[in-house]
C-alpha positions as CSV (number, residue, x, y, z in Angstrom):
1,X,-22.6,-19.3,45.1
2,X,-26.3,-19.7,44.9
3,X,-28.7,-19.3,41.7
4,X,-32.1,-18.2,42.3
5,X,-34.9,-19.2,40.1
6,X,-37.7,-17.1,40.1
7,X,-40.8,-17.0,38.7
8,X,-39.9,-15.0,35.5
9,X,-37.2,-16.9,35.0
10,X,-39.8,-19.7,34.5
11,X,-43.2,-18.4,33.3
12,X,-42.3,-16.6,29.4
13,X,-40.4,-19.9,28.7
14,X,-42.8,-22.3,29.9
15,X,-45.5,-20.1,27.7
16,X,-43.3,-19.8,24.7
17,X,-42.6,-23.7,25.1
18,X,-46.3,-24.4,25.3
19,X,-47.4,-22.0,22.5
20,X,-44.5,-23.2,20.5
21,X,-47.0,-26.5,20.5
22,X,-50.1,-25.2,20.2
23,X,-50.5,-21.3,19.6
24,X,-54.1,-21.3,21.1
25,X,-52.2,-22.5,24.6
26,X,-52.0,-18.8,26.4
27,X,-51.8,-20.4,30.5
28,X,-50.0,-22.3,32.6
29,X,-51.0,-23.4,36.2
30,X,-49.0,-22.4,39.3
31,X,-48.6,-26.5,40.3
32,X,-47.1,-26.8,36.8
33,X,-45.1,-24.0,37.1
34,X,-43.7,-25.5,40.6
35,X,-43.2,-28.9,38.7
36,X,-40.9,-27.4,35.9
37,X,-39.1,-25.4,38.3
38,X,-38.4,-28.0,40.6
39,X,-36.5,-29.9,37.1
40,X,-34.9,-26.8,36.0
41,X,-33.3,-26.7,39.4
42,X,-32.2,-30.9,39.2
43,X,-30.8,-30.2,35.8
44,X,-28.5,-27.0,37.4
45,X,-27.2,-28.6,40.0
46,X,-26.6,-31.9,38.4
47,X,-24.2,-29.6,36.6
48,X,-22.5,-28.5,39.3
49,X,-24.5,-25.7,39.9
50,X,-26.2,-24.5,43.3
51,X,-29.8,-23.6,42.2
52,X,-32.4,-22.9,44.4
53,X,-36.1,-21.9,43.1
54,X,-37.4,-18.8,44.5
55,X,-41.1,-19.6,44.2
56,X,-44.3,-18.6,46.4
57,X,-47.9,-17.7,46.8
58,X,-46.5,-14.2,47.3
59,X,-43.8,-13.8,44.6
60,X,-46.2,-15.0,41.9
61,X,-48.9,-12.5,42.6
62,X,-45.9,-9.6,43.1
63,X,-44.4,-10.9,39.3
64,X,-48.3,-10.6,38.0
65,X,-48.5,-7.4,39.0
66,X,-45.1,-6.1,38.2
67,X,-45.8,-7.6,35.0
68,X,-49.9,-6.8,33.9
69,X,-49.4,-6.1,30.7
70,X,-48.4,-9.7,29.7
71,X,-50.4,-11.7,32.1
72,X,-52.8,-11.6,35.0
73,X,-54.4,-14.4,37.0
74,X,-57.6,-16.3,36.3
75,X,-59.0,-19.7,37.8
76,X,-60.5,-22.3,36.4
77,X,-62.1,-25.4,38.1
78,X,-60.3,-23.8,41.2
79,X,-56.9,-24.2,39.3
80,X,-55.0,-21.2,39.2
81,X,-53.2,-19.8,36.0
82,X,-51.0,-17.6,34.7
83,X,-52.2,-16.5,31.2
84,X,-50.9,-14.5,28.6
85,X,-52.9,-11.3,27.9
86,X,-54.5,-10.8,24.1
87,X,-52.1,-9.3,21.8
88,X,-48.9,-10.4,23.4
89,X,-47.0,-13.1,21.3
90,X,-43.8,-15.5,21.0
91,X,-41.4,-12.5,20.2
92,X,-42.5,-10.2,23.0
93,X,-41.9,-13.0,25.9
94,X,-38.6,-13.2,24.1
95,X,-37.5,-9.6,23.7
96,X,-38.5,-9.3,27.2
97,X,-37.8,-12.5,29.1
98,X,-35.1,-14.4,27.3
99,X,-32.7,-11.6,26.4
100,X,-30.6,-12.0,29.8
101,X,-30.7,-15.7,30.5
102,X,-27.6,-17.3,31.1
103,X,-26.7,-20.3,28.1
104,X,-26.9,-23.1,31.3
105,X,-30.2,-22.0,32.1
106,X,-31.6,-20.8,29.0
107,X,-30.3,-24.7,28.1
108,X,-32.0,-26.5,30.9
109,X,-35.2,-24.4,30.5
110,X,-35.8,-26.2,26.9
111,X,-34.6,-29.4,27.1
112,X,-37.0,-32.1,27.1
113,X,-36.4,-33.5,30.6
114,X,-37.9,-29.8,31.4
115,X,-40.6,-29.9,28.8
116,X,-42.0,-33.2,30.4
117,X,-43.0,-31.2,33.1
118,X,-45.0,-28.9,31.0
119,X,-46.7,-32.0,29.6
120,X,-44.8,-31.1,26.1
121,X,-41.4,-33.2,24.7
């Protein structure tokens, strides 16, 4: 049996990781979103586990939209980012986001061999 990463699986924690650090950090780009995937899906299967990540051009801009009243999608120095819209905070990623992790992932999302690839840990 297969688990499937997606994107939202991966975007509220990277941003609650990143704003844990520094509250003024609101964005993440897509390649760094790619790189922490790509180490949440080493740690899960290192653990016996058969993770694929579930992660395109197409998927991202679905998940933005699905999703507008917590972030949208801005560029900057032709880097693309997911940013966290004004008002939302720490608490509403987690009510929202975190609530139906499972404990392997919700584990392998915040360890620090998974913040090094958000440049945090």
């Amino acid at each position: 049996m297969y688990r499937y990463i997606k994107i939202k699986d991966l975007v509220a924690s990277a941003l609650i990781e990143l704003m844990k650090q520094e509250e003024t950090n609101r964005k993440v780009s897509l390649k760094t979103l790619s790189d922490y995937g790509a180490v949440i899906v080493r740690m899960l299967s290192r653990s016996g586990g058969n993770a694929i990540l579930f992660l395109t051009k197409e998927s991202t801009y679905e998940f933005v939209h699905d999703y507008a009243d917590f972030f949208s999608i801005n560029e900057y120095d032709g880097i693309e980012y997911i940013e966290l819209k004004d008002g939302v905070t720490i608490d509403d990623l987690r009510c929202r986001f975190r609530k139906n992790l499972t404990v392997d992932l919700a584990k392998a999302l915040t360890k620090k061999e998974s913040l090094r690839a958000l440049k945090i840990g």
